[in-house]
C-alpha positions in Angstrom: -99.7 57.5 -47.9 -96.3 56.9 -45.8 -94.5 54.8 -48.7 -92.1 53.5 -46.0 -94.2 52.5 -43.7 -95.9 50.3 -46.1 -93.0 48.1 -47.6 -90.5 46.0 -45.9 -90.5 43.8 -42.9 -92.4 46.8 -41.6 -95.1 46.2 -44.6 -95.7 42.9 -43.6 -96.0 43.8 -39.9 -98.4 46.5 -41.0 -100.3 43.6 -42.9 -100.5 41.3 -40.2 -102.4 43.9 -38.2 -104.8 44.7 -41.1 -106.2 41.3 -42.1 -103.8 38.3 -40.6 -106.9 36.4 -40.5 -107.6 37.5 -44.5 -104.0 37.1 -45.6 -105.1 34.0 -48.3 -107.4 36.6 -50.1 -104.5 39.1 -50.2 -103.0 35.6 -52.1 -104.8 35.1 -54.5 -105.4 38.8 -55.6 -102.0 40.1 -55.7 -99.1 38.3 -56.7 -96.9 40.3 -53.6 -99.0 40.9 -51.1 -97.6 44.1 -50.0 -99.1 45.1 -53.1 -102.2 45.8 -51.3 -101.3 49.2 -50.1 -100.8 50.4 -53.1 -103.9 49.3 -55.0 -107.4 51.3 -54.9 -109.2 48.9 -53.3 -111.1 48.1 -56.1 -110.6 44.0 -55.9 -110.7 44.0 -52.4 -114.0 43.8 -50.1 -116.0 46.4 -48.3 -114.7 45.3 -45.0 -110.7 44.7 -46.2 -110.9 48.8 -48.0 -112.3 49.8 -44.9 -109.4 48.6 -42.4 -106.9 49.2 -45.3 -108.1 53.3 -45.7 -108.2 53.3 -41.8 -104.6 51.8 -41.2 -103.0 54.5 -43.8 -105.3 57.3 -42.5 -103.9 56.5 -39.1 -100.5 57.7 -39.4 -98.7 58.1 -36.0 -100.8 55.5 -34.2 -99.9 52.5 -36.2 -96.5 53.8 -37.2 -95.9 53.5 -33.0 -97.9 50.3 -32.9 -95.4 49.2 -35.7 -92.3 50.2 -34.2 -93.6 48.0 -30.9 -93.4 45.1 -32.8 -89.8 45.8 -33.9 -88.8 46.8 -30.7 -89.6 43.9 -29.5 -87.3 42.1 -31.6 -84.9 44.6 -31.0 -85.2 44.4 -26.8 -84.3 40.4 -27.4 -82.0 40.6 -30.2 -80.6 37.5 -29.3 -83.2 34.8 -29.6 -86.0 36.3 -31.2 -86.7 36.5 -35.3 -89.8 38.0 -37.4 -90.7 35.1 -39.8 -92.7 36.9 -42.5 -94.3 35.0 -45.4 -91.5 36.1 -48.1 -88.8 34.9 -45.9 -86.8 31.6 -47.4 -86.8 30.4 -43.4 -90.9 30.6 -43.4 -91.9 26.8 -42.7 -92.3 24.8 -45.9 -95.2 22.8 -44.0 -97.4 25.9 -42.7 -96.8 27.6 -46.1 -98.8 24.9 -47.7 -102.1 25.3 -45.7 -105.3 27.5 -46.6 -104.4 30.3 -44.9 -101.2 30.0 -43.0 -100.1 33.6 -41.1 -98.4 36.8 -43.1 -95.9 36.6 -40.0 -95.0 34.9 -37.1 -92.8 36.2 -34.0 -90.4 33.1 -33.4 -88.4 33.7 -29.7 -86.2 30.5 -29.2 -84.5 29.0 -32.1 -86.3 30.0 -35.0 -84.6 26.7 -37.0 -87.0 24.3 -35.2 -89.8 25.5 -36.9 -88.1 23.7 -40.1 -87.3 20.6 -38.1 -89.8 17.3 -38.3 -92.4 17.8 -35.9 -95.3 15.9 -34.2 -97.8 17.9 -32.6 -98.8 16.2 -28.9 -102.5 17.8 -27.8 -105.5 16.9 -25.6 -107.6 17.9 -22.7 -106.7 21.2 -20.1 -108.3 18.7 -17.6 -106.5 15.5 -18.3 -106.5 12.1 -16.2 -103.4 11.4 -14.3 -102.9 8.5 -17.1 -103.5 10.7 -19.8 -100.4 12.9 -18.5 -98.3 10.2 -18.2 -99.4 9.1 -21.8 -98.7 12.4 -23.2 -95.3 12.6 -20.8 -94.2 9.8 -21.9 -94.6 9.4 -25.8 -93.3 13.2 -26.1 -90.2 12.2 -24.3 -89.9 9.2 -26.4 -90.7 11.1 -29.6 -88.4 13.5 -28.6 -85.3 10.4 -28.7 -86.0 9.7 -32.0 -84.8 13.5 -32.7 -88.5 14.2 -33.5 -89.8 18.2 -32.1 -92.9 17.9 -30.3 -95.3 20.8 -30.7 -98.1 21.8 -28.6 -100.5 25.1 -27.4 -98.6 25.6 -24.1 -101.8 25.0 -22.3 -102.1 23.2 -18.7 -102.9 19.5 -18.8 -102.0 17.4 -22.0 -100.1 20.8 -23.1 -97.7 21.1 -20.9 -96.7 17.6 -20.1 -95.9 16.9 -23.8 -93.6 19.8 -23.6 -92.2 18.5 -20.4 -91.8 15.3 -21.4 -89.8 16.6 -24.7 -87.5 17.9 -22.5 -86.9 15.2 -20.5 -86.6 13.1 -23.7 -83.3 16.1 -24.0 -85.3 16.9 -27.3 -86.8 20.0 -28.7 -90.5 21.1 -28.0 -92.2 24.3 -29.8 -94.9 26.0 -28.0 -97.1 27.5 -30.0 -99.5 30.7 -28.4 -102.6 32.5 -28.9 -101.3 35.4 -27.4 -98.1 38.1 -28.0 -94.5 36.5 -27.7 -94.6 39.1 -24.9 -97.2 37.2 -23.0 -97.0 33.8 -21.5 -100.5 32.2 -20.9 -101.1 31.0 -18.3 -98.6 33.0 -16.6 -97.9 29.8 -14.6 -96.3 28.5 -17.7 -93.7 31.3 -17.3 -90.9 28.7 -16.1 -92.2 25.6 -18.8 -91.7 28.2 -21.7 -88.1 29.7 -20.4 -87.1 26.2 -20.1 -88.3 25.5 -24.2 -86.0 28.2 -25.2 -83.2 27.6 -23.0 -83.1 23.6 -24.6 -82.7 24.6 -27.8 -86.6 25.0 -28.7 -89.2 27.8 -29.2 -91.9 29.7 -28.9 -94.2 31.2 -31.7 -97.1 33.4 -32.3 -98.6 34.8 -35.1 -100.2 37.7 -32.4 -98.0 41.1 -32.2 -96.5 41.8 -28.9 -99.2 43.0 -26.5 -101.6 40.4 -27.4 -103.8 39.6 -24.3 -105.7 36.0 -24.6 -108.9 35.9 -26.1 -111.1 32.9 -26.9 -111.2 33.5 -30.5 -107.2 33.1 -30.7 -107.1 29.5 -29.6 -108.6 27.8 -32.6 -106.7 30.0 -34.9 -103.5 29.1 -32.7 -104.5 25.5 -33.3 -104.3 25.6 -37.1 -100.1 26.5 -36.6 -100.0 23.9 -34.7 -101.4 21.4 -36.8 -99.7 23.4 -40.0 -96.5 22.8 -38.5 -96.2 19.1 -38.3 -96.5 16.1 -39.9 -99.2 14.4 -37.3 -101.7 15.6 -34.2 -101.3 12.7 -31.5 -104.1 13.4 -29.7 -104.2 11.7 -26.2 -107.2 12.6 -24.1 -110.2 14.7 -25.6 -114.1 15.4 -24.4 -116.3 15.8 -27.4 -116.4 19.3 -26.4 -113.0 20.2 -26.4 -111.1 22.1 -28.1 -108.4 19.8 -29.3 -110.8 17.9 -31.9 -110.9 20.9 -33.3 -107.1 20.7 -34.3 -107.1 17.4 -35.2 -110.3 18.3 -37.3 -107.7 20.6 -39.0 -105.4 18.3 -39.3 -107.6 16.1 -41.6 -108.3 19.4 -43.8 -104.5 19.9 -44.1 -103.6 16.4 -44.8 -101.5 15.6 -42.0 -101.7 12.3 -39.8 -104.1 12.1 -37.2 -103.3 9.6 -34.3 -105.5 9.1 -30.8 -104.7 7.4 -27.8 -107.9 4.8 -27.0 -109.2 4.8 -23.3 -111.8 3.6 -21.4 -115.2 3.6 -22.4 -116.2 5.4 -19.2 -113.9 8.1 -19.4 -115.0 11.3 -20.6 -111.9 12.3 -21.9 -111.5 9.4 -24.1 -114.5 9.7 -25.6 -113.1 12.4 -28.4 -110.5 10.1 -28.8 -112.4 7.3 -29.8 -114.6 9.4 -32.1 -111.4 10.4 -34.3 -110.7 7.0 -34.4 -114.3 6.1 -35.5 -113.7 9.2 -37.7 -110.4 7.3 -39.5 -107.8 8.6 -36.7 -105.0 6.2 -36.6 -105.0 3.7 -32.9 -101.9 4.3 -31.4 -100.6 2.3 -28.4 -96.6 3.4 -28.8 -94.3 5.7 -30.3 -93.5 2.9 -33.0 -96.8 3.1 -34.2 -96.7 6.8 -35.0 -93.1 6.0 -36.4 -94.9 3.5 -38.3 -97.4 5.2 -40.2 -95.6 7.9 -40.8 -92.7 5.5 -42.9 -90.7 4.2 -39.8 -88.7 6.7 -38.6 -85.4 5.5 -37.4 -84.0 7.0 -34.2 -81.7 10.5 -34.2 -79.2 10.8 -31.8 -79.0 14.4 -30.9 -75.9 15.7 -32.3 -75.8 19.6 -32.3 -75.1 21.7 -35.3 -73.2 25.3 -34.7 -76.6 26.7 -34.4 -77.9 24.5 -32.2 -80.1 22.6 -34.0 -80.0 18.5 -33.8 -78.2 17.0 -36.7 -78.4 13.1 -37.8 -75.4 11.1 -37.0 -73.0 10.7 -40.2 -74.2 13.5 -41.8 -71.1 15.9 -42.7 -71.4 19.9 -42.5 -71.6 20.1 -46.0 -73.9 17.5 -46.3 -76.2 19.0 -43.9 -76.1 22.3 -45.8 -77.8 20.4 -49.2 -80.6 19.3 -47.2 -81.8 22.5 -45.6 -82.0 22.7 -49.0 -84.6 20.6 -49.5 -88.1 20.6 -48.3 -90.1 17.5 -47.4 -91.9 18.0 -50.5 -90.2 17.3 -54.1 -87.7 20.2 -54.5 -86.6 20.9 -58.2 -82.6 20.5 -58.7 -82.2 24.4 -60.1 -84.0 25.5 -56.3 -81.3 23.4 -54.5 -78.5 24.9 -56.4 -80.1 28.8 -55.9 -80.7 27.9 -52.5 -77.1 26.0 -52.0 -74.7 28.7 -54.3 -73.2 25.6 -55.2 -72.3 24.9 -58.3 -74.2 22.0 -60.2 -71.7 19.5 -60.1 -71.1 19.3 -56.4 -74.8 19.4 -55.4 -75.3 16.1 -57.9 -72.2 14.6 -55.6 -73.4 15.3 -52.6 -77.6 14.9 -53.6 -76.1 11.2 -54.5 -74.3 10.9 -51.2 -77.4 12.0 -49.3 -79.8 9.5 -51.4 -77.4 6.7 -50.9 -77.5 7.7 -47.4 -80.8 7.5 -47.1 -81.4 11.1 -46.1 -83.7 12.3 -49.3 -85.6 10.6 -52.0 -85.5 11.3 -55.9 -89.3 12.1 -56.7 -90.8 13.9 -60.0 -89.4 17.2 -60.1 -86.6 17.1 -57.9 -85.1 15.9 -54.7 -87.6 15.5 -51.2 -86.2 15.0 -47.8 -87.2 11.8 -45.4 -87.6 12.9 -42.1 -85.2 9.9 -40.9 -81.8 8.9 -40.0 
């Protein structure tokens, strides 16, 4: 066996290729995944002992397919990152569904994937209203300091991303293909501009991913995994977009839906999620609403690049990407921080009194607010 090709940020490349799409029963078998190349198979299935004895018997090939994927990173040092699972910059919210990806190539900034996001979705053949509609709340969204996520996709897609930027906000587009491959390629410029305005673009595919139709509803669960809420704005019953906000429901996020007209085909998957239990939106405050009434964020950039509240002090921003949206105990703040106990209680109390995070059992959890 090739111990070192097996272990490392290399390991988990090497486990993304073998089962990405198994990684949860890799979970709950071993307590470090990785472990997996060194067992003897005798836990795993038929079909997992197959592709793992076929991976290490490979040698060269997947050593070169390996080093692809790192040259990659390498060719774009810049603005690209290799999230793996281990990683302390994985996001807290994708970590938390049934089986969120071993890895994930992040080109752009890779802190918005941490940052509170609303994912903006509907039909490839969308109305002219439903682009507006979907132009227009990402943009507003994207004034309250809230990242709007979508596939990339024509239609709905990509004028929720363009409407993020015109809302000077971040947008994350999120693909069913390589980070090496833009699809469609018309979408070249739309996903140069993401990057360029602070935002990203991330896959869980290895470079030289070509699309396939199977991808796209495995995209769709990062995309829902990723944010708080799926706004969905125009959908056939057909499409593929209930299927994301049917994920959303399994992952318990928010689902909103944009009503329409009773004629319109693509309102009609609309109106079935909200027959379903899908929130009615008509405005931005409604989404704000439901999800505890966000207040707006001016856009004030940190040193990375990534929008900071207004009044919120370097050091005080430190604490709370410290804290996940989720009750956080103290001792993982202080780890996290290398602070020592007394100033993160100081400035845990400043934040609270600021509004920024909320005592809850166990620990600290952050509002997604100003």
């Amino acid at each position: 066996m090739h111990e070192d090709l097996f272990s490392g940020l290399a390991g988990w490349l090497a486990l993304n290729r073998l089962c990405g799409s198994r990684f949860h029963r890799l979970r709950s078998i071993f307590n470090n995944p990785l472990d997996v190349f060194a067992s003897d198979g005798a836990m795993l299935s038929v079909a997992l002992r197959k592709r793992l004895h076929a991976m290490q018997a490979q040698g060269t090939p997947i050593r070169d397919a390996l080093q692809r994927d790192l040259e990659w990173v390498q060719a774009h040092a810049s603005n690209t990152r290799i999230v793996h699972w281990d990683s302390e910059d994985y996001p807290a919210l994708l970590r938390e569904i049934t089986d969120p990806p071993p890895v994930l190539f992040v080109q752009g900034d890779a802190h918005v994937l941490q940052h509170p996001q609303i994912a903006l979705v509907g039909s490839r053949q969308a109305t002219h209203a439903g682009l507006e509609d979907a132009f227009r709340f990402a943009r507003e969204l994207a004034e309250h300091g809230i990242c709007v996520s979508s596939g990339l996709a024509r239609g709905i897609d990509a004028a929720a991303h363009r409407g993020a930027l015109a809302g000077k906000g971040f947008t994350l587009g999120v693909m069913a293909t390589g980070p090496d491959t833009v699809y469609p390629s018309s979408h070249a410029e739309l996903a140069s501009a993401i990057c360029d305005q602070g935002g990203a673009l991330v896959t869980e595919f290895p470079p030289g991913t070509a699309p396939h139709a199977a991808y796209f509803p495995r995209r769709n669960r990062i995309i829902s995994g990723l944010s708080m809420g799926v706004l969905v704005v125009q959908a056939t019953l057909k499409s593929g977009t209930l299927i994301t906000a049917r994920l959303a429901m399994e992952q318990g996020r928010e689902v909103f839906a944009i009503p329409g007209s009773i004629h319109q085909p693509q309102s009609r998957g609309c109106h079935r999620l909200i027959r379903d239990g899908a929130a009615l939106v008509e405005t931005v405050d409604d989404i704000l609403a439901e999800l505890g009434g966000f207040q707006s964020l001016a856009v004030t950039q940190r040193p990375d690049g990534v929008a900071m509240p207004p009044g919120v002090t370097p050091e005080l921003q430190a604490i709370m990407e410290c804290i996940e949206f989720h009750p956080t105990p103290i001792d993982t703040i202080v780890a996290r921080s290398q602070l020592d106990s007394a100033q993160v209680l100081s400035r845990l109390t400043e934040l609270e009194i600021e509004g920024r995070i909320v005592s809850a059992a166990g620990g600290f959890a952050r509002l997604p607010r100003s």
